[in-house]
N, C-alpha and C positions, 0 to 999 in steps of 0.2 A: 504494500500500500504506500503510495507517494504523500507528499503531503497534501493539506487540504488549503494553504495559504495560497489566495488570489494575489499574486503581487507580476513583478516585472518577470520577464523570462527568463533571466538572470540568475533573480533569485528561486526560483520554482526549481530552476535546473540544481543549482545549488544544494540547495535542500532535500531534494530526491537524492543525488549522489550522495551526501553525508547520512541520508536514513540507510540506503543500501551499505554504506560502509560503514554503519554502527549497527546495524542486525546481523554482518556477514560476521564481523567482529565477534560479537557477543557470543554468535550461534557455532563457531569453528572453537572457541574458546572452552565452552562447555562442554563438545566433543571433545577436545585434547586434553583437557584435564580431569576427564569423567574417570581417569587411572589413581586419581589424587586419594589417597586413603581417606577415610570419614574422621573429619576432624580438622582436615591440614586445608589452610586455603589458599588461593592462586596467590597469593600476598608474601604467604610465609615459602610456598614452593619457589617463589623467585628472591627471594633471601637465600634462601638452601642452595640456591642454582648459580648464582652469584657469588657465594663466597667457596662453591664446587668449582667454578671456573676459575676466578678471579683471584680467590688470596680473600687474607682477613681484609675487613674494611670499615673505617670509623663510620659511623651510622645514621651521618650527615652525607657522605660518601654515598650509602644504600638506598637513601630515603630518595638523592637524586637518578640514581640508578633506575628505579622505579615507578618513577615518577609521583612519588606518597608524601607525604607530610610526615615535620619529626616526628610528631604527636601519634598518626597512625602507624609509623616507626617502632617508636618504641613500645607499644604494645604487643606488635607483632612480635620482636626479639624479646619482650617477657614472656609469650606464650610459648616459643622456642625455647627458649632457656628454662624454664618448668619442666617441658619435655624432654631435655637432656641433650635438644639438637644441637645448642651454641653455646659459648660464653661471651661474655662480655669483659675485657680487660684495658684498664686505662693505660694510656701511651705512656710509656716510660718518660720517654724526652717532654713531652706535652701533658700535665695529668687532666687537662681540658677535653681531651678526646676519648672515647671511648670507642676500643675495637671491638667489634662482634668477631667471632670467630668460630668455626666447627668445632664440634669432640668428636671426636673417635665414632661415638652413635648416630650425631648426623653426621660425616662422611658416610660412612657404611649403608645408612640409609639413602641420602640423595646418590649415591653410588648406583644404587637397585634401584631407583625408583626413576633416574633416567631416561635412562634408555626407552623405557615403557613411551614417556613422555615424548620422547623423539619419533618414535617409532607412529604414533598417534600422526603428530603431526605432518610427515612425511606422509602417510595417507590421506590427510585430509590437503594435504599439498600437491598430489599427485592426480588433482582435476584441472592442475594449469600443467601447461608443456614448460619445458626450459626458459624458452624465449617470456613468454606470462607472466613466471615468476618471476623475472628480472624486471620487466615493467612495471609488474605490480611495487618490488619494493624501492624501485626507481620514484614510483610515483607518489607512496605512503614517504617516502624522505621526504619527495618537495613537500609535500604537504606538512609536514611535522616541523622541516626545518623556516618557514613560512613567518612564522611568530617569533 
């Protein structure tokens, strides 16, 4: 369904293309993370995945990572940290910063829990050809880097 605003054709177009790319969003999103065990959510999988890839990272670091606020930040990495997946340690040199980092339990877990995650996506990635998906993330940059 497009939108229901009468305005210029500009904006109508507009608008249509931003609803289709926040339903395809939401709706590929849901499928790819429908592997996430009950409990963990897309917030704290990309804290997990982020500090699997990346290295420890102060938490100012993650929140931009993510595009999250401190606020919704640090609740996530308390919820983490309860569960045994991070710690949180303050910078030697700086005691103003505080690192998040894995234990031993989340590595091992975001370890396993990967692949799953790749593997999803790669299937739901595997309705554009090559050339598509380079368009596609040719054209989600311009748009993203736009602001």
């Amino acid at each position: 369904m497009g939108t229901r605003h009468r305005g210029a054709i500009e904006e109508i177009n507009a608008l249509n293309a931003f609803i289709k790319l926040q339903r395809s969003a939401e709706s590929v999103s849901v499928r790819i993370h429908a592997v996430l065990p009950e409990g963990l959510t897309i917030t704290q999988f990309g804290v997990l995945e982020a500090l699997h890839h990346v290295g420890p990272l102060c938490q100012s670091e993650l929140a931009e990572k993510l595009l999250k606020s401190g606020g919704n930040l640090t609740l996530v990495v308390d919820n983490l940290e309860k569960a045994g997946y991070v710690v949180r340690e303050r910078d030697a040199a700086d005691r103003r910063f505080v690192v998040v980092n894995l234990t031993d339990k989340g590595q091992a877990f975001i370890a396993a829990l990967f692949p799953k995650v790749v593997a999803n996506v790669t299937r739901e990635m595997s309705a554009l050809s090559s050339t598509e998906l380079a368009d596609l993330g040719r054209l989600c940059k311009k748009i993203g880097l736009q602001g």
